[in-house]
C-alpha positions in Angstrom: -23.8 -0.3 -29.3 -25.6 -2.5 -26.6 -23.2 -3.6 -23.4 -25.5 -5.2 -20.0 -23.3 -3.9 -16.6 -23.2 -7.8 -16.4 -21.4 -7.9 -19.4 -18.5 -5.0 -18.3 -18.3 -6.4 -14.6 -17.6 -10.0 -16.0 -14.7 -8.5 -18.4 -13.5 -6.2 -15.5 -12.9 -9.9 -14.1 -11.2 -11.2 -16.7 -9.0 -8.6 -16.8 -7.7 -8.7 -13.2 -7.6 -12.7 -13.2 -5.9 -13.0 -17.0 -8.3 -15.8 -17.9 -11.8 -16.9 -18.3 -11.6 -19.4 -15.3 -10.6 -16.9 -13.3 -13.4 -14.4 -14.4 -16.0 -17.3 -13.8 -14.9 -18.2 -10.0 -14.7 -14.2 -9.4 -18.3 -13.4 -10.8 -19.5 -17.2 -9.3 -20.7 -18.2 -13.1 -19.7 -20.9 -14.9 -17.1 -20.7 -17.6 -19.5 -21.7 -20.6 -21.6 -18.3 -19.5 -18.3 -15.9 -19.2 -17.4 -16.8 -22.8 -20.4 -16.7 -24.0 -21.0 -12.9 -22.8 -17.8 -11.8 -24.0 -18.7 -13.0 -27.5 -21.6 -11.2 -27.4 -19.8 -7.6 -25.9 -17.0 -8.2 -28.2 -19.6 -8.6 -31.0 -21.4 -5.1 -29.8 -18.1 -3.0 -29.8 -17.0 -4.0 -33.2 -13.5 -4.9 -32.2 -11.5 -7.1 -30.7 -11.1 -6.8 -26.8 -8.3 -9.1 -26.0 -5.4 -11.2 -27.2 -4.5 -14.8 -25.4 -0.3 -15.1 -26.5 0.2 -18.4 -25.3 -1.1 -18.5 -21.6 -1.1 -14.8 -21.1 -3.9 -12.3 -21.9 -3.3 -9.2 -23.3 -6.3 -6.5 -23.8 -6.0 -4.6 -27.0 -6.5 -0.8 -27.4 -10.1 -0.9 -27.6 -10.5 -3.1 -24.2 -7.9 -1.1 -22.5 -10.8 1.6 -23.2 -13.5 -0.8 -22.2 -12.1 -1.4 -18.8 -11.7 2.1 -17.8 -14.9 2.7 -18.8 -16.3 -0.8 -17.1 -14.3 0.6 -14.1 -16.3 3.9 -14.1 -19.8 2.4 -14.2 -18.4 0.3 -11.2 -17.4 3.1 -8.9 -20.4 5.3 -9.8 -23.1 2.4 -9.2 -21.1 1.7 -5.9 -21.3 5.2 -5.2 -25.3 5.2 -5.7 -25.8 2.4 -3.3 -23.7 4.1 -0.4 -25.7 7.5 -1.3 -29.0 5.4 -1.5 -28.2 3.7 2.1 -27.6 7.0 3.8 -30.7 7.9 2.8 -32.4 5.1 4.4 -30.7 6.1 7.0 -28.2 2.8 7.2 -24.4 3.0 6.7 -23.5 0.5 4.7 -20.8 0.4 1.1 -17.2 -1.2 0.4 -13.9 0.5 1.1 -11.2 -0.5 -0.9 -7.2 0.6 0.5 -3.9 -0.3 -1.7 -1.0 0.2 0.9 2.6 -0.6 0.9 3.5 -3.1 2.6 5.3 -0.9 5.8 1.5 0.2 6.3 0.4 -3.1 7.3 1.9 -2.6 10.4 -1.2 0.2 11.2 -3.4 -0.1 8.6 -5.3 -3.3 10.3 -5.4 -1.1 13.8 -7.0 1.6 11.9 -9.8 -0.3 10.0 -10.4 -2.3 13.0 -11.5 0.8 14.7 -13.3 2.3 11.8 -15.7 -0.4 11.0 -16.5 -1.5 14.7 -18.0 1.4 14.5 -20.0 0.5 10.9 -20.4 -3.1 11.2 -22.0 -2.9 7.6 -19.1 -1.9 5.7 -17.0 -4.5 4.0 -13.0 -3.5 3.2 -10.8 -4.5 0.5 -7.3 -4.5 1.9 -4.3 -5.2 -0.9 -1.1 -5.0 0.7 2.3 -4.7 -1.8 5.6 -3.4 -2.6 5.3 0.2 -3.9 5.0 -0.5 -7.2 2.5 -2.5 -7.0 0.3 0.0 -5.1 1.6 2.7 -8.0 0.2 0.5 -10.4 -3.1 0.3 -8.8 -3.2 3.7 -8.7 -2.4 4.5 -11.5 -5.4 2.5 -13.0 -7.8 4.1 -10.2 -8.7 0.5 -8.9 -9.2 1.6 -5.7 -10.8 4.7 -2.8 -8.1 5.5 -0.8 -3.9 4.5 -1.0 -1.3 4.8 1.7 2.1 4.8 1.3 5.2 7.1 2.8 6.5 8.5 -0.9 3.9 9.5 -3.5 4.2 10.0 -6.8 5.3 13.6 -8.4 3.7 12.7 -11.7 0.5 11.5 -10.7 -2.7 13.5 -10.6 -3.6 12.6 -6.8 -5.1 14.3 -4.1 -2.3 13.6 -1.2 -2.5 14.4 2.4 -0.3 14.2 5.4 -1.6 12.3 8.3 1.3 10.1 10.4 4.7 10.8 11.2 6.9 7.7 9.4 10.2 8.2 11.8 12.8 5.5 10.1 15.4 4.3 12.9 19.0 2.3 12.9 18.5 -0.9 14.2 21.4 -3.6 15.3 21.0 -6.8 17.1 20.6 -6.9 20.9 24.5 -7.5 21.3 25.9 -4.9 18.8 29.1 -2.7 21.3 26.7 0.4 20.6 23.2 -1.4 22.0 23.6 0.2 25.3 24.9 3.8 24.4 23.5 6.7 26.5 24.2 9.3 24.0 24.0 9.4 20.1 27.0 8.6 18.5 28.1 10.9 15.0 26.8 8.6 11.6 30.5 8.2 10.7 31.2 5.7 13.8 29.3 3.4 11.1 31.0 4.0 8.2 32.6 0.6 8.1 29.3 -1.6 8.8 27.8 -3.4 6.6 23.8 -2.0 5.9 21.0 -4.3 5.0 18.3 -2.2 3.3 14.9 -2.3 1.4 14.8 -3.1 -2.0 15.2 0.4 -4.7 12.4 1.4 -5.5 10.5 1.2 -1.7 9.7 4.4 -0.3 11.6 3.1 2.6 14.6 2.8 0.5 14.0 6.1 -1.3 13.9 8.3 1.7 17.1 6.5 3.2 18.9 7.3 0.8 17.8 10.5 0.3 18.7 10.9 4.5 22.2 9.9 4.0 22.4 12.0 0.6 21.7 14.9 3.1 24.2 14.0 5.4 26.7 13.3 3.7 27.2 9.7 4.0 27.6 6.9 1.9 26.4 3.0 3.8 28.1 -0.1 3.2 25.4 -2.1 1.8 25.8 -5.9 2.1 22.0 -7.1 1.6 18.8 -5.8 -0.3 16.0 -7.6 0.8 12.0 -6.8 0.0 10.2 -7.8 3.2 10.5 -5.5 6.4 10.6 -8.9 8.2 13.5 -10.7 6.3 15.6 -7.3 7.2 14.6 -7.3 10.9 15.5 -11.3 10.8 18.5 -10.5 9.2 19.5 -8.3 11.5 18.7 -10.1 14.4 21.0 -13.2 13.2 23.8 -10.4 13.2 23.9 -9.9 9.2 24.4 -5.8 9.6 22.2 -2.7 10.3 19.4 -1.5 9.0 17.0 1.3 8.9 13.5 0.7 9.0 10.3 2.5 9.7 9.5 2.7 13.8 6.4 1.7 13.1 7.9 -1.9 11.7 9.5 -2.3 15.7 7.0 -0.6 18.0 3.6 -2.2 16.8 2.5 -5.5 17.2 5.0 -7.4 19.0 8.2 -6.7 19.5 11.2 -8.5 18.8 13.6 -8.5 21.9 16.8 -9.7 19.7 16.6 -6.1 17.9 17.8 -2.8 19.4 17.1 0.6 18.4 20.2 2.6 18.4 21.1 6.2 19.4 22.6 7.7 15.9 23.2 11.7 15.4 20.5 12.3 12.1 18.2 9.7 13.4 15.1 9.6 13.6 15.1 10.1 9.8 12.2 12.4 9.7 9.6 11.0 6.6 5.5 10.9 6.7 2.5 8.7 5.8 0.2 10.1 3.3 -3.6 8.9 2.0 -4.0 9.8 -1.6 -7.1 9.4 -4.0 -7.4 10.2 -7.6 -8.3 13.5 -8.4 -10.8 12.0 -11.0 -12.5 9.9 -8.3 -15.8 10.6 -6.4 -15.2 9.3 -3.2 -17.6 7.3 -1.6 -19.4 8.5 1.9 -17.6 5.7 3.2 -14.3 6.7 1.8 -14.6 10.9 2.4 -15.0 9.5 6.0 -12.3 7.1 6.7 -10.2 9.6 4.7 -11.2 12.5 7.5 -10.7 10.4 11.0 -7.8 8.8 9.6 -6.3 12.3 8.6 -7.5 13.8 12.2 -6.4 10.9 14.1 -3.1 10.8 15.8 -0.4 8.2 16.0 1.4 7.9 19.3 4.4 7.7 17.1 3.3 11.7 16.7 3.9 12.4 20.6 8.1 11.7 20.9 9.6 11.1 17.8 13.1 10.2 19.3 14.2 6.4 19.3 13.6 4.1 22.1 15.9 1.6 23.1 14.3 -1.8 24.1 15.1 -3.3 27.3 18.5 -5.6 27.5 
């Protein structure tokens, strides 16, 4: 059996684009030349790699196989060149993150930092819902994955490194805005709740808060976008609990208010996991350690600040 790492990185792209145009922009060949090598890997394995039903491609058994293995030979190589750059003394390689899409609110900050410092590095950044990072991870696809409720059946190394705090937030003119002093969770029994979709870690370790406390929210809206709740909840839609890092970074959003609830700050963490079957790259091992030594001011006071009125 005879494969050229030409061959395996050009069906690696066809995988992750579903069709031979999409392989042939990705790998910057033309289509005539993606097919043609796909013949000829096809022919070399004995089997048939794929399936087109209609307009969707499906890989069979033997090129689910193939891609793993095609996804292997691309990590290790990648690996080589970061090991053969160090030794040349140069810091140089590719970082690839998966995050959900609450970590986009640090995530940039962070890798902003990080390659100042190593202006040779390039990053992949996808940013999705939480199944879409578990899927990724799932197929090892990338170094390093953030997100604030991993997986209890996956094989992962997983490690702590930022506080997540998740807060009630009202609009600016809610009657409990201005509150000195924590009110009891039951005061809003009766108010409607807009929340993450299931499935979000956000949502998970809500309702997991409330499970502990005994209280059951009034949910009116499920929405999937930390930014359609915060806008919903400005326009005066219901409450919501989000992550303090959605209200404190970037700019904030003067129409929102952070209110004083007993239970709350809902106490939850970021973690960075890697697959356990994955050599990380130098580049990787280090982001990995400063991110994991580095403190987020959210770390210093974890109770809930109230924005001016």
């Amino acid at each position: 059996m005879h494969a050229t790492f030409r061959q395996l990185q050009l069906f690696a792209a066809l995988a992750e684009t579903g069709s031979v145009t999409g392989a042939a922009k990705a790998c910057h060949v033309t289509q005539p030349t993606v097919s043609m090598q796909l013949k000829e890997l096809a022919s070399s394995v004995g089997l048939p790699l794929f399936d087109l039903a209609g307009r969707r491609l499906r890989l069979t058994d033997a090129g689910e196989s193939l891609l793993r293995t095609a996804h292997a030979m691309s990590r290790a190589w990648a690996a080589f060149e970061q090991d053969v750059a160090g030794f040349k003394g140069h810091t140089r390689g590719r970082l690839r993150l998966a995050v959900v899409s609450t970590a986009e609110y640090f995530v940039p900050r962070m890798l902003g930092n990080f390659c100042a410092e190593r202006p040779g590095i390039d990053v992949t950044l996808q940013v999705l819902n939480r199944e879409g990072v578990l899927a990724r991870l799932r197929a090892d696809l990338d170094d390093l994955y953030i997100m604030s409720m991993p997986p209890k059946d996956a094989d992962v190394e997983r490690r702590v490194f930022m506080p997540n705090p998740l807060v009630v937030i009202a609009p600016r003119d809610h009657p409990l805005a201005a509150a000195r002093r924590a009110v009891p969770l039951t005061t809003l029994a009766e108010a409607p709740f807009i929340l993450r979709e299931p499935g979000s870690g956000t949502r998970m370790a809500c309702a997991a808060h409330f499970e502990s406390l005994g209280f059951r929210p009034h949910v009116r809206l499920e929405l999937g976008s930390n930014e359609a709740i915060k806008q919903a909840v400005a326009a005066g839609l219901g409450l919501a609990v989000l992550s303090r890092h959605t209200i404190e970074h970037g700019a904030g959003d003067d129409r929102l208010r952070v209110l004083r609830v007993r239970g709350f700050p809902a106490q939850s963490s970021w973690y960075l996991l890697h697959s356990r079957a994955r050599r990380l790259s130098p580049v990787a091992s280090e982001f990995l350690e400063r991110a994991a030594a580095a403190r987020s001011p959210l770390a210093k006071d974890s109770r809930p600040k109230l924005a001016k009125a």
